[in-house]
C-alpha positions in Angstrom: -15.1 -36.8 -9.2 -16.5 -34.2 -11.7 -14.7 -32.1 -13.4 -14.1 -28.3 -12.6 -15.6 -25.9 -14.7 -13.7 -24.5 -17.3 -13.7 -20.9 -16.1 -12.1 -22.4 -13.0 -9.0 -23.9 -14.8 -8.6 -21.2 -17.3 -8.5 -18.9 -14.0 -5.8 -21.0 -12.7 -4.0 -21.2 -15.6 -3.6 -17.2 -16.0 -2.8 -16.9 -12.4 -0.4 -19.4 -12.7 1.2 -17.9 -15.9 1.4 -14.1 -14.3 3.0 -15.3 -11.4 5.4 -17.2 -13.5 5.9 -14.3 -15.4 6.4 -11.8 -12.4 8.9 -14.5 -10.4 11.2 -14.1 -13.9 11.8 -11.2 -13.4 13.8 -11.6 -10.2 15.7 -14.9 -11.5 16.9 -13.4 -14.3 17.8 -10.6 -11.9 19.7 -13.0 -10.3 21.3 -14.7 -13.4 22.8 -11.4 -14.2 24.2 -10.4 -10.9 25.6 -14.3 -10.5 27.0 -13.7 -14.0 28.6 -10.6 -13.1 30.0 -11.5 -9.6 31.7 -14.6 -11.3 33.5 -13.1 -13.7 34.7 -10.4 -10.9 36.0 -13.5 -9.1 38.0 -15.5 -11.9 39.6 -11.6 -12.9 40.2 -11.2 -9.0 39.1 -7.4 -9.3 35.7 -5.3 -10.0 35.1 -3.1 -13.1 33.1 0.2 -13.4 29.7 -0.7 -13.9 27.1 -3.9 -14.5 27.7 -2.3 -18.7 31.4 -2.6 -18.2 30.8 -6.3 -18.2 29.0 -6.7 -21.7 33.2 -6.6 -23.2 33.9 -9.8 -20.7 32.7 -13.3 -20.6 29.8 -11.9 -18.8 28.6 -10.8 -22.0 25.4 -13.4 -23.3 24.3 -13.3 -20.0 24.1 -9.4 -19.5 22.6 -9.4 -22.9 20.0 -11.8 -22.6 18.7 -11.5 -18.7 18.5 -7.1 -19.8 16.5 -8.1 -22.9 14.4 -10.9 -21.2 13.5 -8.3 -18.1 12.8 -5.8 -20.8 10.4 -8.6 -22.3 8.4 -9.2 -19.1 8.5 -5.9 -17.8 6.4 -5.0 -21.1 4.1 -7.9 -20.8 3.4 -7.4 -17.4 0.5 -5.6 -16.7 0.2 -2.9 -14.3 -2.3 -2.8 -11.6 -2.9 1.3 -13.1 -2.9 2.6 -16.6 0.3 5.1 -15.4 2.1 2.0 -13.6 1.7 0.2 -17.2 2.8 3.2 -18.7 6.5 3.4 -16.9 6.7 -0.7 -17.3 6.2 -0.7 -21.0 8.9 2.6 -21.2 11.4 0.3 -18.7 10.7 -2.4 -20.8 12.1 -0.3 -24.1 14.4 0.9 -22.4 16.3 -2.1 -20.9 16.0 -3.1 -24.7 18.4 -0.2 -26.0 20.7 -1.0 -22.7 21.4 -4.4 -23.7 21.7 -3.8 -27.3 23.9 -0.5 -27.4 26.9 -1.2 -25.2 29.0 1.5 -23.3 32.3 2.3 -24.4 35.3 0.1 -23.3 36.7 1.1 -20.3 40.7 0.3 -19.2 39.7 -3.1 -17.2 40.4 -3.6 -13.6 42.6 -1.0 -11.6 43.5 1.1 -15.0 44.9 -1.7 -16.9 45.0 -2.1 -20.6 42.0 -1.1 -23.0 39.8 -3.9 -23.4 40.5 -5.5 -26.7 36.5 -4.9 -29.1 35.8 -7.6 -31.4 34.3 -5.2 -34.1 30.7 -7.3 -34.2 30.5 -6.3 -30.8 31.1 -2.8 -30.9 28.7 -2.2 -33.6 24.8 -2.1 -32.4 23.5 -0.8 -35.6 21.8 -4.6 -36.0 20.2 -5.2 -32.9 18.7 -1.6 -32.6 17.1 -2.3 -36.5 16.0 -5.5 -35.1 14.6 -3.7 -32.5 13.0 -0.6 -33.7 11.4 -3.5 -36.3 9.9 -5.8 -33.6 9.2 -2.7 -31.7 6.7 -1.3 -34.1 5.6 -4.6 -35.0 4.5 -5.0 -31.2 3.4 -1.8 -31.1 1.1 -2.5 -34.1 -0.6 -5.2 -32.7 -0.9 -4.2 -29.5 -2.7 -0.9 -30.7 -5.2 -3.2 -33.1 -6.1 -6.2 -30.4 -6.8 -3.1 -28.1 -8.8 -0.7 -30.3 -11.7 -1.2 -28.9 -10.4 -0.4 -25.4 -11.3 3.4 -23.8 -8.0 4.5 -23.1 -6.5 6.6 -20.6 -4.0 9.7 -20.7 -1.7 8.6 -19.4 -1.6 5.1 -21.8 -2.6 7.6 -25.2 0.7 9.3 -24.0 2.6 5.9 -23.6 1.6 4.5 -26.7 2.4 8.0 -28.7 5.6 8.2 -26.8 6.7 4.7 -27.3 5.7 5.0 -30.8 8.2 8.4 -31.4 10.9 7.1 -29.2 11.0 3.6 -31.7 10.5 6.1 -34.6 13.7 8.6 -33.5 15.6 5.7 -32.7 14.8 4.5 -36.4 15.6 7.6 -38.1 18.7 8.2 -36.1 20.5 4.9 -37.4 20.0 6.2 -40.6 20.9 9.5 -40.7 23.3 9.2 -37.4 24.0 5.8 -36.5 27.3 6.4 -34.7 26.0 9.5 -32.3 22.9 7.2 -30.9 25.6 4.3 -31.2 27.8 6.3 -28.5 24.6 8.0 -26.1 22.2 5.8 -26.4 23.1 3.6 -23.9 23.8 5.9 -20.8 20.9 8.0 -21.6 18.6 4.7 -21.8 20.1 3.9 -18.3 19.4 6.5 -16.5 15.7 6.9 -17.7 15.4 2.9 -17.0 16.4 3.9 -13.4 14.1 6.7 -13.2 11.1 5.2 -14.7 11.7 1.9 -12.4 11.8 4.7 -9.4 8.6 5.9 -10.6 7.2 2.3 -10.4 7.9 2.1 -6.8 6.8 5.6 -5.8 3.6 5.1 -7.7 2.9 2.0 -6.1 3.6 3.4 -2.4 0.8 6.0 -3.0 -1.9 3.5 -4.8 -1.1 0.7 -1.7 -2.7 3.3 0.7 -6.2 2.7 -0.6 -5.7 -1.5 0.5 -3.1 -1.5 3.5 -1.0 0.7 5.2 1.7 -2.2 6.0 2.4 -2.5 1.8 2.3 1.4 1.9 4.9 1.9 4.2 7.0 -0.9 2.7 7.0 0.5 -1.2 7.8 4.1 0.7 10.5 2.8 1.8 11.9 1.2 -1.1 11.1 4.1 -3.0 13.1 6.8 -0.6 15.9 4.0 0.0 16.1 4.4 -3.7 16.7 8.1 -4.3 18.7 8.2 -1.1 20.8 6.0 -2.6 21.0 7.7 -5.9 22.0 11.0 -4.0 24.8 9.4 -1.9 26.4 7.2 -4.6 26.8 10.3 -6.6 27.9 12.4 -3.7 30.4 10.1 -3.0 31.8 9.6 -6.7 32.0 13.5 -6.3 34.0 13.8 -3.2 36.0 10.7 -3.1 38.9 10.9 -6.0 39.4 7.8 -7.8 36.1 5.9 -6.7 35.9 4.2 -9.8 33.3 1.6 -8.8 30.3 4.5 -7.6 28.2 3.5 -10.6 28.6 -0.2 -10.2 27.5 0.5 -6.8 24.6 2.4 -7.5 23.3 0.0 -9.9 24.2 -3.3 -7.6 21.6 -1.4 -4.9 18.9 -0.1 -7.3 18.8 -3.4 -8.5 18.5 -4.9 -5.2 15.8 -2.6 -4.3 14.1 -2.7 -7.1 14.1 -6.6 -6.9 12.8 -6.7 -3.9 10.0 -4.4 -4.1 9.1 -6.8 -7.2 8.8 -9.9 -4.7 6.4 -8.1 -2.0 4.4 -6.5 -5.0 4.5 -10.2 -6.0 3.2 -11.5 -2.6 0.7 -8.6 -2.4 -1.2 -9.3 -5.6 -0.2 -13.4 -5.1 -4.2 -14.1 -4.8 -5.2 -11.1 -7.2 -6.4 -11.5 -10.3 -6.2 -8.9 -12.5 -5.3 -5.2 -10.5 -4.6 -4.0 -6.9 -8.4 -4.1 -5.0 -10.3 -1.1 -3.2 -10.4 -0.6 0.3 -14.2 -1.2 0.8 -15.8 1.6 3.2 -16.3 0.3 7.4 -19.7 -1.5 8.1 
């Protein structure tokens, strides 16, 4: 039997590798939320948020499935230039929410103040690790794609992810402990919004292949901002809802995960970006 060409296997092999990379994302979803909802079940009780849980013996796995996530929402390519753009800002972004932890809270029903181990508390190292690798990346990306026309909205991306590495950089020298206490809350709630943007994008770029996907990532999308509004309505209006942000972020995540699995089955048999509806006749 002869062999098959080599542009054949190679073809396979990418495919094979970006749907490997894709699926990751959601099992390391899941690793997280398994890691979170077992150490909610040995305490007996539920803390504030998924960043409450970094102080508990949740903590490697919080860490490392946000950094990972960040890692392949980077590589992942988008199927347009402003898609890519938001994924490689997530990606950052899940970086600095993993590294810079949120303060302490009381533990479970207003008990006593989590005891800090003092390496913990301090995220001066990972976010000089970071802003490092971060240009580093940044670097080479730039160089291996030099020769590449690019768009407006990636010569903003790569300009803004270049000055967000460089604040963050001069901040933990001249204020390490003000971006060590905001960086994290502000870093989650761009993540979210960016990650919203994802969706919505994609709901208006599916129109030009199917209106079945359309409908589906327009729904995710409005599921996600309805959800946003009501969590916070709630927190608002119902005293001593302490869980509203956990909440929120256990169903954007969910969301979010699954518009990741039908954008994985929808570009399954796609090679490289999202194909044009080709005219009747």
């Amino acid at each position: 039997m002869p062999a098959e060409p080599l542009s054949v296997v190679e073809r396979r092999a990418v495919r094979s590798t970006y749907r490997s990379l894709r699926l990751g994302v959601v099992v390391l979803l899941v690793l997280l939320v398994t890691a979170v909802v077992t150490e909610a079940a040995r305490a007996g009780c539920w803390l504030d948020s998924f960043s409450a849980y970094y102080w508990t013996g949740a903590h490697d796995a919080f860490v490392g499935a946000v950094c990972a996530v960040g890692v392949l929402l980077v590589v992942n390519r988008g199927t347009a230039d402003l898609e890519d753009a938001l994924l490689d800002i997530a990606g950052l972004l899940a970086f600095v929410v993993a590294l810079t932890p949120s303060e302490p809270g009381t533990g479970c029903a207003g008990g006593t103040a989590t005891e800090v181990p003092a390496a913990l508390a301090d995220a001066r190292t990972g976010l000089t690790a970071l802003v490092v690798a971060g240009l580093l990346a940044w670097g080479f990306r730039t160089v291996l794609e030099r020769r590449t026309a690019f768009s407006p909205a990636a010569a903003v991306t790569r300009a803004g992810v270049a000055v967000v590495l460089l604040v963050l950089g001069v901040l933990l020298v001249t204020a390490p402990d003000v971006l060590v206490a905001s960086a994290h809350d502000i870093a989650a709630v761009l993540l979210f919004i960016a990650v919203v943007g994802v969706v919505l994008l994609n709901a208006f770029a599916a129109r030009a292949v199917s209106g079945r996907w359309a409908a589906a990532y327009t729904a995710l999308g409005v599921a996600m901002l309805l959800t946003l509004a009501v969590v916070v309505a709630l927190h608002a209006t119902v005293p001593g809802w302490e869980e509203a942000v956990l909440v929120l972020e256990a169903a954007l995540l969910g969301l979010f995960a699954a518009f990741w699995v039908l954008q994985t089955i929808e570009l399954w048999g796609v090679d490289v970006a999202r194909p044009s509806r080709r005219p009747a006749g």
